[in-house]
C-alpha positions as CSV (number, residue, x, y, z in Angstrom):
1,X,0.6,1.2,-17.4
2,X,3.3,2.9,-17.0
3,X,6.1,0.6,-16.8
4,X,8.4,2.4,-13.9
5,X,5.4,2.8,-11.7
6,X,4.9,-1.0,-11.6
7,X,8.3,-1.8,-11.3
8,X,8.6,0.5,-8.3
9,X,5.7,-1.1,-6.8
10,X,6.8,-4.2,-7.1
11,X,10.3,-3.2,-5.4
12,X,8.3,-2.1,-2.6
13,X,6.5,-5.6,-2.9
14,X,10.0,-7.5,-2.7
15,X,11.8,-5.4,-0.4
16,X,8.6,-5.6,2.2
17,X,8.3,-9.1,1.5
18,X,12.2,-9.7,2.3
19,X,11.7,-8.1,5.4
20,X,8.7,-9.7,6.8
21,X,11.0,-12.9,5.3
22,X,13.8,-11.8,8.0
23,X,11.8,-10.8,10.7
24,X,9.8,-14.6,10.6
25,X,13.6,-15.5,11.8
26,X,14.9,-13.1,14.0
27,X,11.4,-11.3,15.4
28,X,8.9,-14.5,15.7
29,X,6.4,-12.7,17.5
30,X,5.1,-10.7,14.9
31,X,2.0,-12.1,12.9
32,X,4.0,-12.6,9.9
33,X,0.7,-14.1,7.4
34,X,-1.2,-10.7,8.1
35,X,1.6,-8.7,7.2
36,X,2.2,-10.5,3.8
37,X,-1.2,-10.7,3.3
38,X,-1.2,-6.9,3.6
39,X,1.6,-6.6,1.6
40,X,-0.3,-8.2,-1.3
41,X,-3.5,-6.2,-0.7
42,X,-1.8,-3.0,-1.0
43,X,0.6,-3.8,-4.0
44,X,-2.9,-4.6,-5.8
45,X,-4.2,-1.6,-4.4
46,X,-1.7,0.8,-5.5
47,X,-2.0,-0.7,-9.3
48,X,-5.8,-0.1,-9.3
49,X,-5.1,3.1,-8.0
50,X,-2.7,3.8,-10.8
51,X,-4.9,2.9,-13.4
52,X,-8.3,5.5,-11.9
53,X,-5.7,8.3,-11.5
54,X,-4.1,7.6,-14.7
55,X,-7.7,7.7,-16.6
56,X,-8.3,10.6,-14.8
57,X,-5.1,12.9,-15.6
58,X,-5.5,12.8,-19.1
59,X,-8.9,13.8,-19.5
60,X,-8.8,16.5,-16.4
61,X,-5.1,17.5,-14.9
62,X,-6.8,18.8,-11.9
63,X,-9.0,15.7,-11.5
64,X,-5.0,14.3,-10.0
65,X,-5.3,15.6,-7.0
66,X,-9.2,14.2,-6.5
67,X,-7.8,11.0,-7.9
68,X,-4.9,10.5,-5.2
69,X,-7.2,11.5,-2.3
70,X,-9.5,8.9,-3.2
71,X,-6.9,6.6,-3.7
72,X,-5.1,7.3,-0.7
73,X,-8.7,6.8,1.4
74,X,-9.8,3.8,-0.5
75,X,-6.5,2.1,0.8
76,X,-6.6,3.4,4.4
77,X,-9.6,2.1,4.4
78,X,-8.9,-1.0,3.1
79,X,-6.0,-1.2,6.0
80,X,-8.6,0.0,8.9
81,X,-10.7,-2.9,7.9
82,X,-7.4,-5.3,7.7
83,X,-7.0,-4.1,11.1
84,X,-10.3,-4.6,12.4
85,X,-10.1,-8.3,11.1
86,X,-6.9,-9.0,12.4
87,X,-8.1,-7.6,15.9
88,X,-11.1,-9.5,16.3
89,X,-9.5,-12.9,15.0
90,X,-6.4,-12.9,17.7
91,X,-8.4,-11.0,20.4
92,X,-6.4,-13.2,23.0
93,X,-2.9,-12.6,21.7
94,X,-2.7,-9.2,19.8
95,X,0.9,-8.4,18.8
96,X,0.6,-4.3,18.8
97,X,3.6,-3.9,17.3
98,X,2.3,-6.3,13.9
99,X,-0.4,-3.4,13.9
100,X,1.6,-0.3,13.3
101,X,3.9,-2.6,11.0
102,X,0.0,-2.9,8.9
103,X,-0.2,0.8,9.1
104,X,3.7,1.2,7.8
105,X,2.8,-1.0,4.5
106,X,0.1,1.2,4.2
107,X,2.5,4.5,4.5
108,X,5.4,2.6,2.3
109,X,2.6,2.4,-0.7
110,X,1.1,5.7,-0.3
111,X,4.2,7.4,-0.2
112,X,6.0,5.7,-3.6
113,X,2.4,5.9,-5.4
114,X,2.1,9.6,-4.5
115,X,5.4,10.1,-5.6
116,X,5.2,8.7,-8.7
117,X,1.9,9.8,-10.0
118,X,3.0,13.5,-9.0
119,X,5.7,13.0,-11.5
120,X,3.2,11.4,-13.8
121,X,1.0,14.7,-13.2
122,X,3.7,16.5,-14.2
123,X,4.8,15.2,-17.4
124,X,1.0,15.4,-18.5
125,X,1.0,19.2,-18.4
């Protein structure tokens, strides 16, 4: 793998991590487990990702974009389904705010993963 894709992912991992850290202190009410727990799903996530658009970029350049949209769904996916756990397991006491954090961990990976496999893309040319 390429080494600053995974060390970028795992900034993300640490800096997300950090701030679900904090926000245990100073924001109690969010679910902090299901946040790290998604935090650890999609940092594995993106380095699977990684390694089917990376397979598929040098064989076929334009296989990239093919390769990030199914990456990109395969995660959003995963995160719907996080979601739909997380709802039915605290129907009582939802936090909707811990939900659209879930969906921003999602966004946080998609947008560093895209990034850097564009530039990847790139280079491959």
């Amino acid at each position: 793998m390429k080494r600053k894709f995974v060390i970028a992912i795992v900034i993300v991992f640490l800096l997300l991590d950090v701030t679900f850290r904090i926000m245990k202190v100073y924001a109690p009410e969010y679910h902090i487990a299901a946040l790290q727990i998604a935090n650890i799903i999609m940092a594995a996530l993106s380095l699977a990702a990684y390694t089917l658009v990376n397979k598929q970029i040098v064989g076929r350049p334009h296989a990239f974009v093919r390769g990030v949209y199914s990456a990109s769904l395969l995660k959003l996916m995963v995160c719907m389904f996080g979601v739909l756990i997380y709802v039915v397991l605290n129907k009582s006491h939802i936090h909707k705010a811990s939900v659209f954090v879930l969906f921003g961990v999602y966004a946080a990976y998609s947008i560093v993963e895209t990034i850097l496999l564009s530039r990847t893309a790139k280079k491959e040319k």
